[in-house]
C-alpha positions in Angstrom: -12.6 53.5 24.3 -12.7 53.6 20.4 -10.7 52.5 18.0 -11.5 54.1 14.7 -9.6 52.3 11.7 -8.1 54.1 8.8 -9.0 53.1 5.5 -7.3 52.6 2.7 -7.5 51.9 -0.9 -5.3 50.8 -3.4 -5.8 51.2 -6.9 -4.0 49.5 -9.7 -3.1 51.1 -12.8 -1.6 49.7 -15.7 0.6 51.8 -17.7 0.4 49.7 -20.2 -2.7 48.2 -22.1 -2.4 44.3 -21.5 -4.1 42.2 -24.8 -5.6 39.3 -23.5 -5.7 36.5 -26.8 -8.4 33.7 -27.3 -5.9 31.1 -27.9 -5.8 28.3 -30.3 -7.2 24.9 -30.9 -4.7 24.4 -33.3 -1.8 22.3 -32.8 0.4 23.7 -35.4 -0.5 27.3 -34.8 1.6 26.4 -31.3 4.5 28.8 -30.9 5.7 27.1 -28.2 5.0 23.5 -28.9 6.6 20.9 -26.4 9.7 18.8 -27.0 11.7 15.7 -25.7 15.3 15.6 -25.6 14.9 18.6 -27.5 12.7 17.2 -30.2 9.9 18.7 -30.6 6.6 17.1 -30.5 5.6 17.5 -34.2 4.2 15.4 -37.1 5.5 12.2 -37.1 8.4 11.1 -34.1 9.6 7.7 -32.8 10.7 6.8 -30.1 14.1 6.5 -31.9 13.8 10.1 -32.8 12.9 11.7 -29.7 16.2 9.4 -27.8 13.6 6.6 -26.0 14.4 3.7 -27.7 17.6 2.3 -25.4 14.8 3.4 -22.7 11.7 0.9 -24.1 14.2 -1.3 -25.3 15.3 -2.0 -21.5 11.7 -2.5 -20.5 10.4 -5.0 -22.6 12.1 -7.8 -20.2 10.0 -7.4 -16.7 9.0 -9.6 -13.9 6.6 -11.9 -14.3 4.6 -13.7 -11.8 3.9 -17.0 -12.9 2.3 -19.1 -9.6 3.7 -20.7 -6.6 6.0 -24.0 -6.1 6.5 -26.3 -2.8 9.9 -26.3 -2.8 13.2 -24.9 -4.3 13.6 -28.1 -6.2 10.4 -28.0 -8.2 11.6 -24.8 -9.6 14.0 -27.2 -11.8 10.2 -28.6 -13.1 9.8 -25.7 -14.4 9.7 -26.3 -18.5 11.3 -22.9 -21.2 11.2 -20.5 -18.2 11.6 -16.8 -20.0 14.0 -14.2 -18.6 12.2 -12.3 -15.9 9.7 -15.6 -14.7 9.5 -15.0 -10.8 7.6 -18.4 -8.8 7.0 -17.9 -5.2 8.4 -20.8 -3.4 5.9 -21.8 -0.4 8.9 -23.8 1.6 11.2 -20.9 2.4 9.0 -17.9 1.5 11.0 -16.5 -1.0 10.1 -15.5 -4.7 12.9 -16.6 -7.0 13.2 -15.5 -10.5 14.7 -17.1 -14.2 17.9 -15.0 -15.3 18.4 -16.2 -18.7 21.9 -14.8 -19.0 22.7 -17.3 -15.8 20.5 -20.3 -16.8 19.3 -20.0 -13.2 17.0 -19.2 -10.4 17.8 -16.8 -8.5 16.4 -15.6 -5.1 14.8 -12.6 -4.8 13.5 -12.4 -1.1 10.6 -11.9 0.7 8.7 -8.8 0.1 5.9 -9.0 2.3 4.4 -12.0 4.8 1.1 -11.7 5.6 -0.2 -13.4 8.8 -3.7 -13.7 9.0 -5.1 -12.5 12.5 -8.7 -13.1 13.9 -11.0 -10.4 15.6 -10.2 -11.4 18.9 -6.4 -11.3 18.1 -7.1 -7.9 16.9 -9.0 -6.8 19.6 -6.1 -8.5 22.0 -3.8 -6.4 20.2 -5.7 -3.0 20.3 -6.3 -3.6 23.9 -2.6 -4.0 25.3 -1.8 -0.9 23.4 -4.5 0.7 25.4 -2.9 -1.0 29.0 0.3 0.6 27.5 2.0 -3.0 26.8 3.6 -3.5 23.2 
């Protein structure tokens, strides 16, 4: 049996000549120069004009981690600890933080515990998983 295939062609035509430009390097030749908050991105801008400074303001005060303490109490050892300080306390686990407006620590949690496991704990692992155990 054959199969003969029909072929077609498609041809584009543009009614319409199309100019292609070479650009600019030019900033200021821009016609369509980009903006924030609907300021656009020209000479000179701060943050106040372009409607970021509320939004730096309210990053300048971040955690900070500043080491790790036995216990809750040594915390209170701490001397001039700054809005945002965060110590990891080794007796509970938990990373507690100075809020300044509070004149306290406060607890933050436990993000993460890490467990170290040995080769042959791994391989133990890996190996009931295989059996089909958990």
């Amino acid at each position: 049996m054959n199969i003969s295939r029909k072929e077609t062609r498609h041809v584009l035509t543009l009614a319409t000549p199309v100019a292609v430009g070479s650009g600019t390097t030019d900033y200021n030749d821009l016609t369509n120069k980009p903006s924030i908050n609907d300021v656009t991105l020209e000479g000179n801008v701060s943050f106040a004009d372009l409607g970021l400074q509320e939004f730096i303001d309210s990053i300048t005060t971040v955690y900070r981690y500043k080491g790790n303490v036995a216990t809750v109490e040594d915390l209170d050892d701490v001397q001039n600890p700054e809005n945002g300080d965060v110590y990891h306390v080794e007796a509970d686990g938990y990373d507690y933080c100075w809020n300044e407006d509070k004149s306290r620590w406060e607890n933050l949690g436990n993000f993460i515990q890490i467990e170290s496991l040995t080769n042959e704990d791994i391989d133990a692992i890996i190996s009931s998983i295989e059996k089909g155990g958990s």
